[in-house]
N, C-alpha and C positions, 0 to 999 in steps of 0.2 A: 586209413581204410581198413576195417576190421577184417574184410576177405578179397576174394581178386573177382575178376572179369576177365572175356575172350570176345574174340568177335573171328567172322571168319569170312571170305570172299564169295557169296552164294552162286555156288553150280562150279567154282574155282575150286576151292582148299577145304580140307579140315581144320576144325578151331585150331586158333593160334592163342593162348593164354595169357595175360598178362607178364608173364615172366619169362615169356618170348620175345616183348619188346622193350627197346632199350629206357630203360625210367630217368628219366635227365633228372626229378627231383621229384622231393613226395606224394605230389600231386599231376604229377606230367611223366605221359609215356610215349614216345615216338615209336613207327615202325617204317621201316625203309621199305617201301612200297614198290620202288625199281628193280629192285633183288627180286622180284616175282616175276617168272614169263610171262608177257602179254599182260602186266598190272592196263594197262588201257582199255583193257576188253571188257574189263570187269566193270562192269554197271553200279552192283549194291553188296553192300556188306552189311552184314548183321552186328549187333554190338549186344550182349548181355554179360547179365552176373552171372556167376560161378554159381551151382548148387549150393545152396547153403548160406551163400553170400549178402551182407546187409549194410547198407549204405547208411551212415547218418541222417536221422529223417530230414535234414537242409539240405542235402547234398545229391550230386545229381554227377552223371558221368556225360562229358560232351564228348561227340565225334566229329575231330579237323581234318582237312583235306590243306595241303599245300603244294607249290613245287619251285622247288629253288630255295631264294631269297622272300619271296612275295608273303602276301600275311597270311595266316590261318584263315580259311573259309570253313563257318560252321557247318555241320550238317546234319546235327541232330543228336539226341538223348536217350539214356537212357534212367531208372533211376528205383525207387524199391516199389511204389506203383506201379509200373511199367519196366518190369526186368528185363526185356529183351525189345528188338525194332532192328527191323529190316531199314537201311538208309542207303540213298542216292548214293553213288561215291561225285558223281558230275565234276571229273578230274579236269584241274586248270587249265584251262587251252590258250597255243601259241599266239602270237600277233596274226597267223594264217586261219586261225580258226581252228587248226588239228588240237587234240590232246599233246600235251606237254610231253616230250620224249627225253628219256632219261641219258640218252646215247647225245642228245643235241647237247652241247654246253656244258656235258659232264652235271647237269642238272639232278637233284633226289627229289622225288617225286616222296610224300611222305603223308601216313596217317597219323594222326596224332588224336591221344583220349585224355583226356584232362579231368579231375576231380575239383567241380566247383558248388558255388553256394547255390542251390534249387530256386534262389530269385532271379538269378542272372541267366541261368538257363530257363527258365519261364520268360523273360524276356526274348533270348533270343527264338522262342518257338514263336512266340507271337509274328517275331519278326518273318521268319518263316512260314507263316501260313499265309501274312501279307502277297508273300512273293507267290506262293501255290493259288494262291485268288486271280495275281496278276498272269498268272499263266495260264490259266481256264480264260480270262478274259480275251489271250492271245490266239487262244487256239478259237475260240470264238468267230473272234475277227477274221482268222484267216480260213475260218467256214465262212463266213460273209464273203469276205471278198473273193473266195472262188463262185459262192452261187450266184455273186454279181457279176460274174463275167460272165454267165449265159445272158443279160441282158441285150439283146438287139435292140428295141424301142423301148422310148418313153412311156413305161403303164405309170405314171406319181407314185406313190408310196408301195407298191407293189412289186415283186420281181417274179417273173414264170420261167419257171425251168426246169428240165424234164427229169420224169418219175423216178429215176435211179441215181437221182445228183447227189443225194447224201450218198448214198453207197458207193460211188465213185469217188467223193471227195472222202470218205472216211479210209480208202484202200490206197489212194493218194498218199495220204495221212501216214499211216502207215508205214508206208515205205520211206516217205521223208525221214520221220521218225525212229526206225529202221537203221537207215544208211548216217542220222545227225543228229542223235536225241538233243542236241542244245541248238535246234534249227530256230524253235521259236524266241529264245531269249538272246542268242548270238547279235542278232541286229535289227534293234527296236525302230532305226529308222524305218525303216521299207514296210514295217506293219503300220506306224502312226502314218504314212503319205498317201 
């Protein structure tokens, strides 16, 4: 890599730079994510190039999320079309559903940026936009299925339900989303039933 990259925890930290996380090998840099107060609160990180900074035109910067043992979960790129991106962190969560705590297990909760070939991260966006389609589809659904619960009687194809039902289920919404950003992809059974 001809120059470096930073990323930083948005509304959390100032940039952290490349040579503030630890480089396992010439293409991979870990950051110990637990060493941060309250890493769990943190929503989205930003990942960009350094002023100045130019990436091989194949070449592309991914951002992983992991914690513990478990595999790297992508979450996104950056690259010399696209120097900089706001990204998810949507840190790993326990068998309870909480975010992974670092105090539990003696567990590291970690970010990890890796320098790979722009086909493989073009792949994996794709993969990710799959997922961001199948989430609008969820939150869909579960606009349905709240405005199906005003149903009393059989209208056939019809549902009637009173004038402020989106703006009720949208402040619903909210709040779920709020208090569980991973409410809707958590447990796919109870949307599909």
């Amino acid at each position: 890599m001809a120059s470096g990259f930073g990323l930083f925890f948005v509304g959390h930290t100032v940039p952290i730079t490349h040579d503030n996380l630890t480089q396992v090998d010439p293409t991979h840099w870990v950051l110990d994510a637990s060493v941060i107060p309250n890493y769990a609160a943190m929503r989205e990180v930003a990942l960009f190039l350094l002023p100045g900074s130019v990436l091989d035109p194949n070449a592309a910067l991914g951002l992983y999320v992991r914690a513990g043992n478990a595999e790297w979960a992508y979450r996104g790129c950056v690259h010399n079309a696209q120097p900089s991106a706001v990204l998810p962190l949507q840190w790993p969560l326990a068998e309870d559903g909480s975010v992974v705590s670092a105090a539990v297990g003696g567990q590291s909760v970690q970010i990890g940026v890796s320098l790979e070939a722009a086909a493989d991260i073009v792949a994996r966006e794709s993969s990710s936009v799959g997922a961001k389609a199948e989430f609008a589809k969820r939150v869909g659904l579960d606009l349905f299925r709240y405005l199906e619960s005003f149903q009393t009687q059989n209208m056939g194809s019809h549902i009637v339900v009173p004038a402020n039902a989106l703006e009720r289920w949208y402040t619903r919404f909210q709040e779920k989303f709020r208090r569980d950003p991973d409410f809707l992809t958590r447990n796919t059974a109870s949307l599909n039933s």
